[in-house]
C-alpha positions in Angstrom: 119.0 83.7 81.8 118.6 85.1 78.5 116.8 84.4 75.2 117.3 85.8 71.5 114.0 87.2 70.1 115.3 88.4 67.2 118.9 90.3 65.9 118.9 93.2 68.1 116.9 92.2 71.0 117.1 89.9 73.8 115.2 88.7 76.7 116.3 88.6 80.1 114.6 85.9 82.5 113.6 85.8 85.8 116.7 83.4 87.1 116.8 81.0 89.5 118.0 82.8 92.2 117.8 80.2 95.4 118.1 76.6 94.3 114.7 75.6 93.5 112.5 78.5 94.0 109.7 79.1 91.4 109.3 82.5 91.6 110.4 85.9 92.7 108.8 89.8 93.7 110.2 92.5 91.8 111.1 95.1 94.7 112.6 97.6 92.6 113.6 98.5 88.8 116.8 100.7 88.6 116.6 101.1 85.2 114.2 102.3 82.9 113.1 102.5 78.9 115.6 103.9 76.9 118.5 103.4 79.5 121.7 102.1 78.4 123.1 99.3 80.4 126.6 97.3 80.7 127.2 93.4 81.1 127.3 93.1 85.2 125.0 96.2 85.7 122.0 95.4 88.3 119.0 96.6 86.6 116.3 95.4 89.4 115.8 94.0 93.3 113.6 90.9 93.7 112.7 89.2 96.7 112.2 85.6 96.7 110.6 83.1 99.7 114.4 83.5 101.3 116.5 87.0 100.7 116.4 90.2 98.7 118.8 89.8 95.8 120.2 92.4 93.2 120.0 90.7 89.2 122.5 91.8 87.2 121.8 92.2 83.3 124.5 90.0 81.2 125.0 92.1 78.2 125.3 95.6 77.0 122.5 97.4 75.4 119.8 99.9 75.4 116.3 98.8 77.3 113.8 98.6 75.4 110.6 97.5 77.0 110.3 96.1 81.4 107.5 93.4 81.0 106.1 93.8 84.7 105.8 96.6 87.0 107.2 96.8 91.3 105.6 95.2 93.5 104.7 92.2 91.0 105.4 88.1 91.6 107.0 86.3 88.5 107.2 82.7 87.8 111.1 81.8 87.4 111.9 81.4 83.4 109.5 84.7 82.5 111.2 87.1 80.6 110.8 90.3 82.5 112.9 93.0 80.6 113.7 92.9 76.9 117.4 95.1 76.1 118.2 96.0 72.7 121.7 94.6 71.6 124.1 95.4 68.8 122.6 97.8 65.9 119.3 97.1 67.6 120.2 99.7 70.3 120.3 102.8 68.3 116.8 101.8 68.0 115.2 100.7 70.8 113.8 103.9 71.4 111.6 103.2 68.3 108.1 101.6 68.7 108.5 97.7 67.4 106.9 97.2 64.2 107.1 93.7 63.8 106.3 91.0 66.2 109.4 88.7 67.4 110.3 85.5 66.0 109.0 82.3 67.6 111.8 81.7 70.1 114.1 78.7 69.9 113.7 75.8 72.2 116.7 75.3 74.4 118.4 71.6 74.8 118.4 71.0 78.0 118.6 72.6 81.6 119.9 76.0 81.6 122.7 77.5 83.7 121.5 80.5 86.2 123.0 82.7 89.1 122.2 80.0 91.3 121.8 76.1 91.0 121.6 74.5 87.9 118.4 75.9 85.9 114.8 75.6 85.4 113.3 73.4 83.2 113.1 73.9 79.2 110.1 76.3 78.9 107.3 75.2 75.9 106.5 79.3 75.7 106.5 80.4 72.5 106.7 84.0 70.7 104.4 85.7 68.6 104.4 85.0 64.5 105.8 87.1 62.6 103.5 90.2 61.1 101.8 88.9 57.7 102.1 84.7 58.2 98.4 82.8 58.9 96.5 83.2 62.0 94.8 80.0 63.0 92.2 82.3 63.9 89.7 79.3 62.7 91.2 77.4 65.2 90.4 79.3 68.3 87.9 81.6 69.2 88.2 84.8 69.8 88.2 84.3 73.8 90.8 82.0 73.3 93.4 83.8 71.5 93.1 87.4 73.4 94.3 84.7 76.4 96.9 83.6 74.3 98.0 87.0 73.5 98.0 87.9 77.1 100.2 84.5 78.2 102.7 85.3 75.3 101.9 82.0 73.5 100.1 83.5 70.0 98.8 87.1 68.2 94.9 88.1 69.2 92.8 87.4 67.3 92.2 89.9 64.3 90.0 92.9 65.1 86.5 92.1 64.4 84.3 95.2 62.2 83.6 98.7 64.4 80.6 98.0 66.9 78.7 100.3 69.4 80.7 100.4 72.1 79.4 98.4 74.9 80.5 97.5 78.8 83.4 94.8 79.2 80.9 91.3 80.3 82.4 88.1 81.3 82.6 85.5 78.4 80.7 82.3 78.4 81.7 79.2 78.5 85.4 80.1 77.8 88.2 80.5 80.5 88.2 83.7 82.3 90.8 86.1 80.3 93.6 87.3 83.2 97.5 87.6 82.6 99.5 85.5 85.2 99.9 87.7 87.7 96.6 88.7 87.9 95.5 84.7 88.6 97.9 83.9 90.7 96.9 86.8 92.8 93.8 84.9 92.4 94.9 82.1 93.4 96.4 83.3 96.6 93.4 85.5 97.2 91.2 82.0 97.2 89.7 84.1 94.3 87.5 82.4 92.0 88.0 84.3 88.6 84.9 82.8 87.0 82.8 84.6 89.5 85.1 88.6 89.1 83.1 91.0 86.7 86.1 92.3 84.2 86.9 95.8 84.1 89.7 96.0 81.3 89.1 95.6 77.2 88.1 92.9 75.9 86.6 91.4 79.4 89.9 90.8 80.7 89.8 91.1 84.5 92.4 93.4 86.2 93.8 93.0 89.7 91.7 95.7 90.6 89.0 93.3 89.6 90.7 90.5 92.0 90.6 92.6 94.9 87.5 94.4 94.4 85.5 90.7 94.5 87.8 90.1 97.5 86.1 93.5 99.3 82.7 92.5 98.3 79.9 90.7 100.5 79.8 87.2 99.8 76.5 87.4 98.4 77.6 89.7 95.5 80.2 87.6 94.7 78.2 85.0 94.4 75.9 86.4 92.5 78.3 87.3 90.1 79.0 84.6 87.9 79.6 84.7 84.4 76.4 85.2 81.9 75.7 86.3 78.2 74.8 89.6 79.2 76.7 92.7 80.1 77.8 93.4 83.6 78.8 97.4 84.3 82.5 97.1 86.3 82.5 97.5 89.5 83.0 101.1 91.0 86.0 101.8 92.9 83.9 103.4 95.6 82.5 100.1 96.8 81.7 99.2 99.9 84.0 96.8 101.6 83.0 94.3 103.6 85.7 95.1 106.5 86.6 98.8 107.6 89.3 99.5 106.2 89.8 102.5 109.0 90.2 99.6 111.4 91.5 96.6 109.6 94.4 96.5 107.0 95.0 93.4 105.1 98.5 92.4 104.0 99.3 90.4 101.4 101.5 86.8 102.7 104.4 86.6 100.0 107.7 86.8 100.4 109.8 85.4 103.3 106.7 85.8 105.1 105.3 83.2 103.5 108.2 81.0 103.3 108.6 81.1 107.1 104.2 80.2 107.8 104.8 77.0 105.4 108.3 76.0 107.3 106.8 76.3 110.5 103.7 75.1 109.8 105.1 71.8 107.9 107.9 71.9 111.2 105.0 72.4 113.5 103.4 68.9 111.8 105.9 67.1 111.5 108.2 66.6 114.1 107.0 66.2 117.3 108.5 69.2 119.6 109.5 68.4 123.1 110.5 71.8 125.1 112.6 72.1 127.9 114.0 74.3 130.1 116.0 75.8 132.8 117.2 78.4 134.9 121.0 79.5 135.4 122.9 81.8 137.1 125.1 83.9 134.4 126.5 86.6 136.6 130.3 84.7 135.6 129.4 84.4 132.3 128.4 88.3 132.5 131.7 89.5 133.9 133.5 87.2 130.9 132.0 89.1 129.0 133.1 92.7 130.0 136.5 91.4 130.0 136.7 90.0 126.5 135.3 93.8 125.8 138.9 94.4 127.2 140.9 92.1 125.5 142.8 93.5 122.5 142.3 90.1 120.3 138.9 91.1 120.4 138.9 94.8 119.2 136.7 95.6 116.9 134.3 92.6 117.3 130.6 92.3 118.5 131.6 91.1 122.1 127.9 90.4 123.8 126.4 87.0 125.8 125.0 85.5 122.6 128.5 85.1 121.9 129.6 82.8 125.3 125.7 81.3 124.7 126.8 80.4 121.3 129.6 78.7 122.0 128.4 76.9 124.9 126.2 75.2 122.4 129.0 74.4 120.4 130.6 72.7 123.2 127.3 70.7 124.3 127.2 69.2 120.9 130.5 68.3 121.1 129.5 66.2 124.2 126.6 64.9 122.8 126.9 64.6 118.8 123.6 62.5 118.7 121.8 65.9 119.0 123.2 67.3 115.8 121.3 65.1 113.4 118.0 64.7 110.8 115.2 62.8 110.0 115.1 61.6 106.6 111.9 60.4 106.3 112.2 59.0 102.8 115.0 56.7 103.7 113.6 56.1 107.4 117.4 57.1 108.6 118.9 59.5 111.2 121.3 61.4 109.5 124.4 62.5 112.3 126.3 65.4 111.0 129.8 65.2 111.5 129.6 69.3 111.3 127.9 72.3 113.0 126.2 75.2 110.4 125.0 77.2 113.8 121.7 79.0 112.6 120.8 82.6 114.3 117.3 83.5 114.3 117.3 87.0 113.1 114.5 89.6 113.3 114.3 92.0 109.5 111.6 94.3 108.3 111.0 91.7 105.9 110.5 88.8 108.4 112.2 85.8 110.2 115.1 84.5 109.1 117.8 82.3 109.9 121.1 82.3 108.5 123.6 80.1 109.4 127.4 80.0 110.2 128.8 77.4 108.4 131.5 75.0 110.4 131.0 76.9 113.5 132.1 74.2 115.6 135.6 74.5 113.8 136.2 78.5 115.1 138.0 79.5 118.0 136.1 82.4 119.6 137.5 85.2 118.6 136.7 83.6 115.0 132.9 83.2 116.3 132.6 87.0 117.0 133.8 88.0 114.2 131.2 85.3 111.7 128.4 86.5 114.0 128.7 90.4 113.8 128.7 89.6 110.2 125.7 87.3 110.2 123.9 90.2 112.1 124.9 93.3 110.0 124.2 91.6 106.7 120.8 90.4 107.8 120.2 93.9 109.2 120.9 95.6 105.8 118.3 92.9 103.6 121.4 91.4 102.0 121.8 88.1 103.6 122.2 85.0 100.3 119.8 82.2 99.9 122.8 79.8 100.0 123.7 81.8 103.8 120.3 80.0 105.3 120.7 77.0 103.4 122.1 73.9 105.2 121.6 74.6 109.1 122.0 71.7 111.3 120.9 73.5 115.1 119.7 77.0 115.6 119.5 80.1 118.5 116.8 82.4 118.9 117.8 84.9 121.3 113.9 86.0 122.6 115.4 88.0 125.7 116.1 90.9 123.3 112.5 91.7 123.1 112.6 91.3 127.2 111.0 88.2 127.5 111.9 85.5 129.7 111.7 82.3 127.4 109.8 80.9 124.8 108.8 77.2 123.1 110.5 77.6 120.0 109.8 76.0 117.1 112.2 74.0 114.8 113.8 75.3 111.5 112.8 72.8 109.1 115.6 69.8 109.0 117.1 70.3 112.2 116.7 68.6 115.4 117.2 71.3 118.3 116.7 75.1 119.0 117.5 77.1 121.8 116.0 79.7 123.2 117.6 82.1 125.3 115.6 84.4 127.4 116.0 87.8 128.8 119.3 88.2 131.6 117.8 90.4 134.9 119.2 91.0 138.4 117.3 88.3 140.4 117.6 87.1 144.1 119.6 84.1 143.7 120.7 81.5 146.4 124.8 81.7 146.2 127.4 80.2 148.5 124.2 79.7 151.0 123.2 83.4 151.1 120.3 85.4 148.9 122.2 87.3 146.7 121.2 89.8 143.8 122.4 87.7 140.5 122.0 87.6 136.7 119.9 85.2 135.8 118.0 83.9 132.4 116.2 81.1 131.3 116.8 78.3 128.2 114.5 76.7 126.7 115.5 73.6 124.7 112.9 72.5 121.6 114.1 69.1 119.7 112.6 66.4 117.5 111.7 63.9 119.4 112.1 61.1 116.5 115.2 61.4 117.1 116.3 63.2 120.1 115.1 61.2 123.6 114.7 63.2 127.1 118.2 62.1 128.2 119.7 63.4 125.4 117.8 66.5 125.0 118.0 67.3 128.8 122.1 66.2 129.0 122.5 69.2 126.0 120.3 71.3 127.9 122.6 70.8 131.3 125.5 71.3 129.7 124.4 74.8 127.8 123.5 75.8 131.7 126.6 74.1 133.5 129.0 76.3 130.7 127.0 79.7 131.0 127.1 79.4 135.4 131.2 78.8 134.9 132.4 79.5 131.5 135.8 77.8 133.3 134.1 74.8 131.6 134.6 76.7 128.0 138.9 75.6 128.6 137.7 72.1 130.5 135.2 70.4 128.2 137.6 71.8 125.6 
């Protein structure tokens, strides 16, 4: 998404990137001030509440300015790097004289990377250098807020004064930029009672988290008063050691995945079952696919036979493979299986999804799922890859547990859990054998998915994994 500020520069927005997200970290700039750039070049990294993703810029040009710095969350629609175009870009290295032009209002939703837009913004640019100020018609609190939302010019600059600490303002709205109160705001940061540090009494996210570190006596004895407050030092004791506590901030996928399975947690009621199978066939299948030429060069491993056992299960019992759609008080039944994979990344839980998975032979199912694995390995899975999941795996015995009580990916009706396999005495053929064994654990929405059903799904995952003979029978 772009915008024209003037004849030689233009504005490039934060985009759109997942259907319906509102906003998006900046992980990484790969280009700088004064750095010439081509139409399709990725200038930055941004992580949104799903996936990493790459922008590309959709012009040539020189940069001129980047509007925030790493490590900073952005409201989707806010311009975030500004690229001199045409005979502006011999100059962009040049300081801007002259403020930019108010910007046009676009008719309309506008077309981004993904989806269909974000709604026409009201933001406005500063006037141009020499027209009126209202300055009347604000006060001066006011329009240094304005100037730091983008929406006017400060205020002019009052006559020289003594130079004097930054105080809070009375009576006026705390002066922050966006970022800083929304770090407020996720902080459970009250800015009314943060002592300002920068110019003007504009509180910095330093400011944010140093009333976060503070007793909560000091903080609220902080709140804003006609006299002058000193900032608060850098050196001040928190109210946690930081030698044996570290705080991290919950954004990100992180913080996608707590609401989903919170709002999952709370809204469908989770019945868990489980079982205990024998997979020492199911084992030895396994070695021999390893063998088989079709499958050279594909992630051969017992998610693969587990995966496909669930396949066939739903195939037996469709009713399983359905939503709640709680609007229209309707089970929806899909006539399709997008088979989601719980995967583990440094940036959190995810779960991406192989879409028509009921539809590939197996050979086709190894190959979807070492792609499904490597891509969410390297941070470059797509919003639109976890979109759209109908039943999911989570494959807990990795981390060498037995089973778990999974909870459901929001929208779905089932998960499965599949536990760690280990040489266990097992009764076969009447004698105590050593066997591979492993547990499954079967969560579903109960609003829609009874005991029978649940527990004929949950047999039938077992009865395939203890003699995969089944995979040709139930075919």
């Amino acid at each position: 998404m772009t915008t024209m500020t003037d004849s030689s520069v233009r504005e490039f927005k934060m985009p759109d990137v997942g259907e319906g997200l509102t906003e998006a970290e900046i992980l990484k700039w790969y280009v700088q001030p004064g750095d010439t750039v081509t139409d399709g070049q990725v200038v930055c990294e941004v992580e949104t509440a799903k996936a990493a993703v790459e922008l590309p810029i959709p012009y040539d040009g020189v940069v001129r300015e980047l509007h925030f710095a790493e490590g900073t969350t952005v409201d989707v629609g806010t311009s975030i790097i500004a690229v001199a175009v045409g005979d502006g870009a011999a100059a962009a290295a040049e300081p801007v004289q002259e403020a930019v032009a108010e910007e046009p209002k676009p008719e309309g939703r506008q077309p981004v990377l993904v989806g269909y837009g974000v709604s026409t913004s009201s933001t406005k640019r500063r006037p141009r250098k020499g027209a009126e100020a209202p300055a009347a018609a604000q006060t001066p609190a006011a329009a240094i807020q304005a100037e730091l939302n983008g929406h006017g010019q400060a205020a002019p600059a009052a006559p020289a004064a003594p130079a004097a600490p930054a105080a809070p303002v009375t009576g006026d709205r705390p002066l922050a930029k966006p970022p800083v109160r929304k770090l407020a705001k996720d902080l459970g940061v009250d800015l009314a009672t943060v002592v300002p540090s920068g110019p003007d009494g504009i509180i910095t996210r330093e400011d944010v988290h140093a009333a976060v570190s503070a007793p909560e006596p000091a903080r609220a004895a902080a709140p804003r008063s006609e006299q002058a407050a000193p900032a608060p030092s850098p050196s001040a004791p928190s109210s946690y050691d930081t030698t044996r506590e570290t705080r991290v901030p919950v954004k990100g996928v992180r913080k996608a995945t707590a609401a989903a399975m919170v709002g999952s947690a709370f809204t469908a009621p989770h019945v868990t079952e489980f079982v205990t199978v024998d997979v020492t066939r199911t084992m030895k299948l396994v070695e021999e696919l390893k063998q088989d030429k079709e499958y050279t060069g594909l992630r051969v491993n017992p998610l693969l036979l587990i995966a496909k056992a669930l396949l066939v299960a739903i195939r037996r019992n469709p009713d399983v493979n359905a939503s709640w759609d709680e609007a229209a008080q309707e089970i929806v039944v899909k006539h399709y299986v997008n088979l989601g994979i719980a995967a583990a990344t440094p940036r959190g839980l995810i779960v991406p999804n192989i879409k028509d998975a009921h539809a590939q032979t197996l050979p086709q199912l190894a190959g979807s799922l070492g792609e499904l694995v490597s891509t969410a390995r390297e941070g470059k899975t797509s919003p639109a890859a976890m979109q759209g999941g109908t039943v999911t795996i989570t494959n807990v015995g990795v981390f060498g547990v037995d089973t778990g009580t999974p909870i459901l990916n929001p929208g779905e009706s089932a998960i499965l859990a599949v536990g760690a396999i280990k040489l266990q005495p097992w009764v076969h053929k009447g004698k105590v054998k050593p066997r591979q064994v492993t547990t499954l654990a079967l969560s579903f929405d109960h609003r829609l998915v009874d005991g029978e059903l649940g527990s004929k799904v949950l047999a039938d995952v077992a009865a395939v994994l203890e003699q995969p003979k089944r995979l040709i029978s139930w075919a």
